[in-house]
C-alpha positions, 0 to 999 in steps of 0.5 A, spaced: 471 491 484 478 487 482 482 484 487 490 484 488 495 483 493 502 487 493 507 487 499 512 491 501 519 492 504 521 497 508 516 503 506 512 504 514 504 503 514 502 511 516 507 512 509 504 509 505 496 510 508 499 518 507 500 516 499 492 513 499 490 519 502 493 523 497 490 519 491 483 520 495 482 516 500 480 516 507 483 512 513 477 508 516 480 504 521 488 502 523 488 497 517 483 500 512 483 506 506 477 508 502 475 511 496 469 511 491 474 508 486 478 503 491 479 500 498 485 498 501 486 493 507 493 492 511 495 485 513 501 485 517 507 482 516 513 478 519 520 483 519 524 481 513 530 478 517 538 479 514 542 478 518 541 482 525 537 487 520 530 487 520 526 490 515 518 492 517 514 489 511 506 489 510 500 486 506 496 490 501 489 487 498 488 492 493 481 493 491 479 498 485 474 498 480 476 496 473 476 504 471 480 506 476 486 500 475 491 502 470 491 510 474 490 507 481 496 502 480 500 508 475 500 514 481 502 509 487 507 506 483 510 512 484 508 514 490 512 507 493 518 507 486 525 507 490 531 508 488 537 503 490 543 497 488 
C-alpha cells in the first residue's frame, strides 16, 4: 500500500468516516476505516484559530493500494470539494 497524509479544516470526523464508509469501508474503531483496497487513520488535531473562531481540523493517513489511487482519491475529492470565497 502507498501512503499519503492529508488534512482537513472544518469537515467533522463522523462525516468524513461517513464518506469512506460509503466508498467501501468499515468503521473498526474511533480512528480507523478499512477496506480490501484502503486504511484510513484519523489524528486529531489542534482547532484552527481565527480570531475567536475555532475551526475543527483533522489528520488522515491515507493508505491505498496502487490500483486503487487514482479512483480512492477521485470519489473522495468530491465527496470532501467545498465551495467557497
Amino acid at each position: 500500500m502507498e501512503e499519503y497524509i492529508r488534512e482537513f479544516r472544518g469537515i467533522p470526523k463522523f462525516l468524513l468516516k461517513e464518506y469512506l464508509v460509503e466508498m467501501g469501508g468499515a468503521i473498526v474503531s474511533n480512528d480507523r476505516v478499512e477496506s480490501p483496497n484502503f486504511t484510513v487513520i484519523f489524528e486529531d488535531m489542534e482547532p484552527f484559530k481565527l480570531g475567536s473562531l475555532e475551526i475543527g481540523q483533522n489528520r488522515l493517513i491515507i493508505q491505498v493500494i496502487p490500483a486503487w489511487k487514482d479512483e480512492f482519491f477521485r470519489l473522495f475529492g468530491q465527496k470532501t470539494l467545498r465551495a467557497g470565497g
